[in-house]
Backbone as JSON, one array per atom type, in Angstrom:
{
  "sequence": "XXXXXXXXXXXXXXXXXXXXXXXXXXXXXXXXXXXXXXXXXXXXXXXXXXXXXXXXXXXXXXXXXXXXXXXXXXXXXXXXXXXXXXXXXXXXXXXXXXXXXXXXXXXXXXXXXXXXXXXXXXXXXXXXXXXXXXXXXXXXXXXXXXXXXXXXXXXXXXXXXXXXXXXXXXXXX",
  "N": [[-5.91, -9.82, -22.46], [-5.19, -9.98, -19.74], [-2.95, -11.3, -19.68], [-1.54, -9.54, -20.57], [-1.41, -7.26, -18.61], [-0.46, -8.1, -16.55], [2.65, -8.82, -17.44], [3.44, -6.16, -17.66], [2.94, -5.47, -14.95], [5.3, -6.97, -14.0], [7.69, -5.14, -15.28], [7.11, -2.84, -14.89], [7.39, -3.13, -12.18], [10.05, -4.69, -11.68], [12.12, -2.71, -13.32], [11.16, -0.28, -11.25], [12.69, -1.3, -9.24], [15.2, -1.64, -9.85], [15.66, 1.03, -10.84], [17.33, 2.77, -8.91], [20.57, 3.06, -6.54], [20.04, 2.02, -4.46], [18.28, -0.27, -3.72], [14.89, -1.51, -2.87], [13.4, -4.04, -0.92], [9.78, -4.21, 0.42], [7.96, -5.4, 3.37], [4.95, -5.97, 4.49], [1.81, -5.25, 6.9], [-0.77, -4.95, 8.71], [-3.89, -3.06, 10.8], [-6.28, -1.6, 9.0], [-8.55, 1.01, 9.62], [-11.65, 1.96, 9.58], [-13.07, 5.48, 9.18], [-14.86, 6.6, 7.94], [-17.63, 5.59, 6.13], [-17.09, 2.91, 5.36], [-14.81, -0.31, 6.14], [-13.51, -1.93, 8.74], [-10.25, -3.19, 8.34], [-7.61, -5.76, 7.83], [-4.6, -5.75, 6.35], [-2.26, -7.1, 4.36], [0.85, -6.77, 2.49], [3.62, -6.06, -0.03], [5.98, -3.86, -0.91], [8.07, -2.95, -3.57], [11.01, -1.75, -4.92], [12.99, 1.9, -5.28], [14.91, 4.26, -3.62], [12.88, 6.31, -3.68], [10.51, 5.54, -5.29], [8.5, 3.66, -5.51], [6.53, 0.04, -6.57], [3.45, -1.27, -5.37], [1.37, -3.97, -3.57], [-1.24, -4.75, -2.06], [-3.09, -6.76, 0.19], [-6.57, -7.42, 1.25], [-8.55, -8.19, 3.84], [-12.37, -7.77, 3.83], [-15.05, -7.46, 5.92], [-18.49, -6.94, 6.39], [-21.28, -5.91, 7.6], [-22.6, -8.65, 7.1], [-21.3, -9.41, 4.71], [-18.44, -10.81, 3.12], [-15.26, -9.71, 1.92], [-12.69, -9.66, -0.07], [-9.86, -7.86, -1.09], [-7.73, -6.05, -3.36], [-4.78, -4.17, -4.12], [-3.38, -2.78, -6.15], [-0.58, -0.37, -6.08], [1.33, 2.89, -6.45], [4.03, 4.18, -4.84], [5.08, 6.77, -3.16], [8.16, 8.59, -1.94], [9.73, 10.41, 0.63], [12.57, 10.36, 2.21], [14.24, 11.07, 5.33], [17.03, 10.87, 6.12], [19.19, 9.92, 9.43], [21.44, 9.18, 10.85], [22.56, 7.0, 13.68], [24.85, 5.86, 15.55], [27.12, 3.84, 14.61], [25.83, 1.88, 12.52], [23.5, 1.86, 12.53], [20.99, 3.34, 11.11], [18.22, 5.69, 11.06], [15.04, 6.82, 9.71], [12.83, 9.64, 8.62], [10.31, 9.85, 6.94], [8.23, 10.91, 4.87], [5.41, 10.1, 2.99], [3.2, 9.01, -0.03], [0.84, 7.18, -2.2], [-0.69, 5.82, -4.36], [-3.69, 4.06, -5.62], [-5.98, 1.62, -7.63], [-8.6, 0.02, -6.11], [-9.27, -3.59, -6.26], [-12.15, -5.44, -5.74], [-13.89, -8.42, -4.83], [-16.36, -9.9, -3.8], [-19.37, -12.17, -2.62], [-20.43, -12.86, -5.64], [-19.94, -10.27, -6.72], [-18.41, -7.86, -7.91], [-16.09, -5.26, -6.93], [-15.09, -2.18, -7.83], [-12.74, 0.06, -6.94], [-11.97, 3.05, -8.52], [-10.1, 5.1, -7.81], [-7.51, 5.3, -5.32], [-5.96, 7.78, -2.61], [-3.66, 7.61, -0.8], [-1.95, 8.65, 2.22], [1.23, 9.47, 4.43], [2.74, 9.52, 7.13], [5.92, 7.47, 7.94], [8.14, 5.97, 9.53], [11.52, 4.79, 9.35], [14.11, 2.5, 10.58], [17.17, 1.31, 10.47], [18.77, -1.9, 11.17], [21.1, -3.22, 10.25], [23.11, -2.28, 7.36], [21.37, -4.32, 5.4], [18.98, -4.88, 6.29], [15.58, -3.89, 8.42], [13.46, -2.18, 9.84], [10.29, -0.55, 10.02], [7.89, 1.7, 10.77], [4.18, 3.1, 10.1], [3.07, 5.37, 11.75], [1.27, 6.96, 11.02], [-1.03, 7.47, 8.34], [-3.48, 7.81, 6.05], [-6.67, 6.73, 3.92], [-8.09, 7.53, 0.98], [-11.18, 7.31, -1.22], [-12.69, 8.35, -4.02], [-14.7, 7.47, -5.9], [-16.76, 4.39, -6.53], [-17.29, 1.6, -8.53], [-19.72, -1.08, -8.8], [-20.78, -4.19, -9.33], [-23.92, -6.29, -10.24], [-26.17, -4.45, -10.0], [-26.04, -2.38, -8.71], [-23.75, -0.1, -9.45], [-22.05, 2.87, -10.2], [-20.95, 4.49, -7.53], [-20.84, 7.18, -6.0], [-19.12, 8.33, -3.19], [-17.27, 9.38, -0.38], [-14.78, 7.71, 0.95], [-13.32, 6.9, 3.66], [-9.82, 5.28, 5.5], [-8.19, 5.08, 8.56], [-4.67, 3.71, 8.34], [-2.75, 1.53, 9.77], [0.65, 0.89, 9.68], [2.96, -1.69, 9.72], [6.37, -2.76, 9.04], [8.76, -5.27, 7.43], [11.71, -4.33, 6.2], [14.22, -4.71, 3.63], [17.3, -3.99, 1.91], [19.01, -3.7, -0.63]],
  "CA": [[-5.67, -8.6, -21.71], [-4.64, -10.49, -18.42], [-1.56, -11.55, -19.73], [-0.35, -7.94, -20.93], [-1.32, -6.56, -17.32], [0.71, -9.17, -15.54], [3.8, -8.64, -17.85], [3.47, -5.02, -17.45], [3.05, -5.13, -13.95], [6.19, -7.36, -13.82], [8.35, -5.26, -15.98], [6.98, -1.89, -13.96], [8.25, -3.69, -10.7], [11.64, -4.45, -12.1], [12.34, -1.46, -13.16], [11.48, 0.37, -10.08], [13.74, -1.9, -8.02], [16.41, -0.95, -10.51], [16.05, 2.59, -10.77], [18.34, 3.69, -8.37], [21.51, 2.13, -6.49], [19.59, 1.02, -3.48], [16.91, -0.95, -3.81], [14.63, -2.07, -1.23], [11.49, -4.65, -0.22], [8.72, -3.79, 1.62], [7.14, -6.82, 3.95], [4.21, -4.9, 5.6], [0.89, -5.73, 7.41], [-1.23, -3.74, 10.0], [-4.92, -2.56, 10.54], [-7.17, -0.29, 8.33], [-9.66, 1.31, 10.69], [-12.82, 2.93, 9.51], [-12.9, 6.74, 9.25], [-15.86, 7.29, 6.99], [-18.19, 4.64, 5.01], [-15.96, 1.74, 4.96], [-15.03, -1.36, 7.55], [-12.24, -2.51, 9.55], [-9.88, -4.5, 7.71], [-6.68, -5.91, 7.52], [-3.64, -5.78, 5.54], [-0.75, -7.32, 4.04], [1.46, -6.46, 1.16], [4.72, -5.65, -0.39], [6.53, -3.02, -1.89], [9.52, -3.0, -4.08], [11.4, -0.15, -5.45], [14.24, 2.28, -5.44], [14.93, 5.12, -2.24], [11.87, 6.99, -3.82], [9.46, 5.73, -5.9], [8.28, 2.04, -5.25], [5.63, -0.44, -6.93], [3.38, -2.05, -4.1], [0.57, -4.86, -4.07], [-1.62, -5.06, -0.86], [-4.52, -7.51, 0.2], [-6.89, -7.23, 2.03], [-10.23, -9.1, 3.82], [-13.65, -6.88, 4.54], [-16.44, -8.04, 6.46], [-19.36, -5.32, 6.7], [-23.03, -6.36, 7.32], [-22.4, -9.84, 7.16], [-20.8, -9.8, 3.51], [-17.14, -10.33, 3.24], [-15.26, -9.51, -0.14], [-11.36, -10.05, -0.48], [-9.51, -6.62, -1.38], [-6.48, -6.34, -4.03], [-4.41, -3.31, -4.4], [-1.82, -2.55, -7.0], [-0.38, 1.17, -6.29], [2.4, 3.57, -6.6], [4.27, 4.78, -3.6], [6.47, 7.98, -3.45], [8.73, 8.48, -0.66], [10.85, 11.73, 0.55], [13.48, 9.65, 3.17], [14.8, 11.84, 6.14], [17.84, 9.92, 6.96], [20.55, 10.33, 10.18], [22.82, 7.93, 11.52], [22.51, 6.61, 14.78], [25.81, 5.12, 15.5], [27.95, 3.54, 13.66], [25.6, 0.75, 11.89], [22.3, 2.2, 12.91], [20.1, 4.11, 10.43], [16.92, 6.28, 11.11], [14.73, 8.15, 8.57], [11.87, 10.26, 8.66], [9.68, 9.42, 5.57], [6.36, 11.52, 4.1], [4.36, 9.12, 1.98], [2.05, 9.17, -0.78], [0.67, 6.3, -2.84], [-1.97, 6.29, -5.38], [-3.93, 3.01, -6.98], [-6.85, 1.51, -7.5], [-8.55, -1.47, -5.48], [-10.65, -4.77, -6.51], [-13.01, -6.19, -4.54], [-14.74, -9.9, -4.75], [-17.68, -10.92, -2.54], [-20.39, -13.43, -2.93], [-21.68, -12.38, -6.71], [-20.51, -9.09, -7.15], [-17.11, -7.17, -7.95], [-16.52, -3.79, -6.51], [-13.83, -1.8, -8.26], [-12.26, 1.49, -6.36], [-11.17, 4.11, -9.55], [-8.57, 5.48, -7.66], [-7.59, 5.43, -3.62], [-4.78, 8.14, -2.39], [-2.84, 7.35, 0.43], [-0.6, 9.62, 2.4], [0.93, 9.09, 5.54], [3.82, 9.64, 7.72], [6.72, 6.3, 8.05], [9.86, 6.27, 10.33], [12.31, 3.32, 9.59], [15.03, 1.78, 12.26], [17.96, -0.05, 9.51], [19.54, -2.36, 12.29], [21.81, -3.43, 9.45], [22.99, -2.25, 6.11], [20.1, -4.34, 4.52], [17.63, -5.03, 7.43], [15.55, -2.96, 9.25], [12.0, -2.35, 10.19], [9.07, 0.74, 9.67], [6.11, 1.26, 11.47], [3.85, 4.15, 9.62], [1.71, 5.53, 12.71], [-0.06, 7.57, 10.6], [-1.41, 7.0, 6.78], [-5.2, 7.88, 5.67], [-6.19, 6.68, 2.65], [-9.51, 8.44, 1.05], [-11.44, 6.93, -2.28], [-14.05, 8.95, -4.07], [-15.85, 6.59, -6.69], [-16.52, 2.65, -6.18], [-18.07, 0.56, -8.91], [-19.9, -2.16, -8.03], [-21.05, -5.03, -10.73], [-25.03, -6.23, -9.87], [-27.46, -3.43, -10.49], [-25.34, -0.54, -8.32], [-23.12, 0.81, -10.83], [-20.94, 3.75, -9.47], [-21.02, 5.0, -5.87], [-20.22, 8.7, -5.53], [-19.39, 8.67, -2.12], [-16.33, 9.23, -0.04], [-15.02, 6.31, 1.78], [-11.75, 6.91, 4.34], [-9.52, 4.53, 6.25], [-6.89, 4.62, 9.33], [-4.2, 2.48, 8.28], [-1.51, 1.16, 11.02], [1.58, -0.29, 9.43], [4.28, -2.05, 10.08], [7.32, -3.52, 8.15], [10.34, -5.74, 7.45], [12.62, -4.02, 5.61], [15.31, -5.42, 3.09], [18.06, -3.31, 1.54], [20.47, -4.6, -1.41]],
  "C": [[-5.01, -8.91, -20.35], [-3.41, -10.54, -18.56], [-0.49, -10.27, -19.79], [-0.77, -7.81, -19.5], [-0.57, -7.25, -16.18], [2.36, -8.74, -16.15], [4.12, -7.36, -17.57], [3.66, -4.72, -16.19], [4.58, -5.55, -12.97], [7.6, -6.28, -14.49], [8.3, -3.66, -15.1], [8.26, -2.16, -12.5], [9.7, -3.81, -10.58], [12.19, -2.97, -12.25], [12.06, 0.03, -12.19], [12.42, 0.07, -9.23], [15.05, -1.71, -8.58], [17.0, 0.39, -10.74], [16.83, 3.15, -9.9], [18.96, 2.47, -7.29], [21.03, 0.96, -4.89], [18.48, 0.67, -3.32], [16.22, -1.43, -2.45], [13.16, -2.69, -1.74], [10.7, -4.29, 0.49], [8.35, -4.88, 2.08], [5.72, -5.8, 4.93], [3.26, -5.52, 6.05], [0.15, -4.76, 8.53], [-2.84, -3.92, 9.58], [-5.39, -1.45, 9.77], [-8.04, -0.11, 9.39], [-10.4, 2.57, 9.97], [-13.08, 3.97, 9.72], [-14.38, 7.1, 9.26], [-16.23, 6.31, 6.17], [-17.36, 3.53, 4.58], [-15.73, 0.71, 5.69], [-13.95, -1.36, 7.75], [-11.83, -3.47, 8.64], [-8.42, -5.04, 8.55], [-5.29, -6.35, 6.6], [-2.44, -6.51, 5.43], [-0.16, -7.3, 2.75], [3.1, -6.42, 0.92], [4.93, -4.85, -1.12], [7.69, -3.07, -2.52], [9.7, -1.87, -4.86], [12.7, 0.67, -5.09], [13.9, 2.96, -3.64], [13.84, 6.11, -2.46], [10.88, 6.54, -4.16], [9.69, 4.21, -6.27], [6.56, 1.08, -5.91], [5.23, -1.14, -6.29], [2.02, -2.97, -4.78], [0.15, -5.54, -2.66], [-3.14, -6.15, -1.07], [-5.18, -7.73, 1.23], [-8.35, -7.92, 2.27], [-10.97, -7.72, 4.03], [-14.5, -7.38, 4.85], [-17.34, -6.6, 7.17], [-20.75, -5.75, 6.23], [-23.1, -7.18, 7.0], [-21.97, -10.15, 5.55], [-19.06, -9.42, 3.77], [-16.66, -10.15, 1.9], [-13.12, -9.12, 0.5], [-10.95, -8.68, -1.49], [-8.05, -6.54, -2.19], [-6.03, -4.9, -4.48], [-3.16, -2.97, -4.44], [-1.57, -0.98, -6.58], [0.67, 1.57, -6.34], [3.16, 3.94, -5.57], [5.72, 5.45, -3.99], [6.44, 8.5, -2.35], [9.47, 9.61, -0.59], [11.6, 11.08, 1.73], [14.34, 11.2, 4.16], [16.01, 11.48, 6.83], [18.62, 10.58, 8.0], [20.6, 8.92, 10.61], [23.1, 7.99, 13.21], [23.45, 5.63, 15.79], [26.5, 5.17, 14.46], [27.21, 2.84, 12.34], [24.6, 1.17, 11.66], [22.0, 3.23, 11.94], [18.6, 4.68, 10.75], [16.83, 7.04, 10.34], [13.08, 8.09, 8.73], [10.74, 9.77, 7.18], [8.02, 9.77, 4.97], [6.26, 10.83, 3.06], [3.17, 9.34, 1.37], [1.84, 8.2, -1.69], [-0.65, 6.4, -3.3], [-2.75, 4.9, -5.93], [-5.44, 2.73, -6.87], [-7.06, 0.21, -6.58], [-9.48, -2.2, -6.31], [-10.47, -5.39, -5.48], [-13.61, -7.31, -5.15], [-15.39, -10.3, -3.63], [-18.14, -11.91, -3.43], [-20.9, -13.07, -4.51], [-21.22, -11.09, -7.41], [-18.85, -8.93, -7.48], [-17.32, -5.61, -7.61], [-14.65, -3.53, -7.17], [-13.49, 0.09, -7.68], [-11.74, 2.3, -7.63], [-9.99, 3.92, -8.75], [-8.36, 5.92, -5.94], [-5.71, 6.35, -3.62], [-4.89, 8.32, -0.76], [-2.12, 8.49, 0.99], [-0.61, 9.34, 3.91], [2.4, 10.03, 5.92], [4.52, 8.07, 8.36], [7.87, 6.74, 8.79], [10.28, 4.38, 10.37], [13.39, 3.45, 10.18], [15.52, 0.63, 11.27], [19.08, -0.47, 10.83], [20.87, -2.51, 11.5], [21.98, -2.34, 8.31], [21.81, -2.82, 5.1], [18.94, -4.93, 5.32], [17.65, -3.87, 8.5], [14.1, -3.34, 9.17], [11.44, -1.09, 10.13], [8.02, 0.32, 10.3], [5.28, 3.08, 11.01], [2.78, 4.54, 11.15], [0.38, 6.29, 11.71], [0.2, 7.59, 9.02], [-3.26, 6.82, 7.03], [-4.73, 7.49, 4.21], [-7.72, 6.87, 2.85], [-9.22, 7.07, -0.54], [-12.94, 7.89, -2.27], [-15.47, 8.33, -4.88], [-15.34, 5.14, -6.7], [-17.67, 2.54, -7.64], [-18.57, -0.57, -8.93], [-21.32, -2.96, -8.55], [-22.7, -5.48, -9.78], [-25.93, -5.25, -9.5], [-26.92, -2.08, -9.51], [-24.84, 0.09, -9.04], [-22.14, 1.77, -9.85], [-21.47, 4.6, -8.32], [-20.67, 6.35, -5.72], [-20.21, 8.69, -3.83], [-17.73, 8.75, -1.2], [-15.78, 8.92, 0.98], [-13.15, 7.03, 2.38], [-11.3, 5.59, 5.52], [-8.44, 5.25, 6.8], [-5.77, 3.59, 8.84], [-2.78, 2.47, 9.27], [-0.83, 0.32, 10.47], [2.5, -0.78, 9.85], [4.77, -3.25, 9.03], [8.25, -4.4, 8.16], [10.52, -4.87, 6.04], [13.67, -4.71, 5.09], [15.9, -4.64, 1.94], [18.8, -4.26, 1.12], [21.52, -3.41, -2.13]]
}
């Protein structure tokens, strides 16, 4: 089963970065900050994908009550781009965000698995170039409503929110 979800996830990825004529990387990183039932983390990931609709893959540490547990999250991200032209070379765009996936978790013993975490934020990218540029999302919540979580808890009904503060490199082909 590992192997199909790797090939799949490879073959997903491609074909987002192909779907349409300008493709782009994500390089990202930033803080999560604790809303509601959850800890301070931090992030780093990538996204790849067309001018809309991109396949991402973030990771993340948690330390909360002296247990830490290593955070992995495959998700979807769908983009509405606000572009104008700032010069000649210079690109700015507005960008409402929404991304959907699930997370796994690994601590000491246990696995914690998120169903399903949705994201939504607000992004503004700054293309210095044709295929470089940079994004910084100020604002992006991301909510989750059920956690499972392997050693005698089982499923969590409870609903867990984060702050997340990003920032990007950008790479346009």
């Amino acid at each position: 089963m590992g192997r199909f979800l790797k090939i799949t996830l490879v073959v997903l990825m491609f074909s987002a970065s192909t779907a349409y004529a300008s493709s782009e990387v994500e390089l990202l990183f930033g803080p999560r900050f604790d809303v509601k039932n959850w800890a301070n983390q931090f992030t780093v990931g990538m996204a790849v994908g067309g001018e809309y609709i991109k396949l991402g893959f973030n990771y993340s540490h948690v330390s909360q009550a002296g247990i830490s547990a290593n955070m992995l999250k495959p998700y979807l991200l769908g983009e509405i781009p606000f572009s104008f032209k700032l010069g000649q070379v210079t690109e700015m765009a507005i960008v409402p965000t929404i991304d959907f996936g699930p997370e796994i978790g690994f601590t000491s013993g246990a696995k914690i698995i998120d169903f399903a975490q949705l994201g939504f934020g607000l992004k503004t990218k700054f293309y210095f170039t044709e295929h470089f540029g940079v994004a910084v999302t100020p604002f992006h919540m991301t909510t989750s409503f059920a956690t499972y979580t392997t050693g005698g808890t089982g499923i969590v009904r409870m609903t867990r929110m984060t702050y997340d503060l990003l920032f990007s490199l950008l790479l346009k082909w």
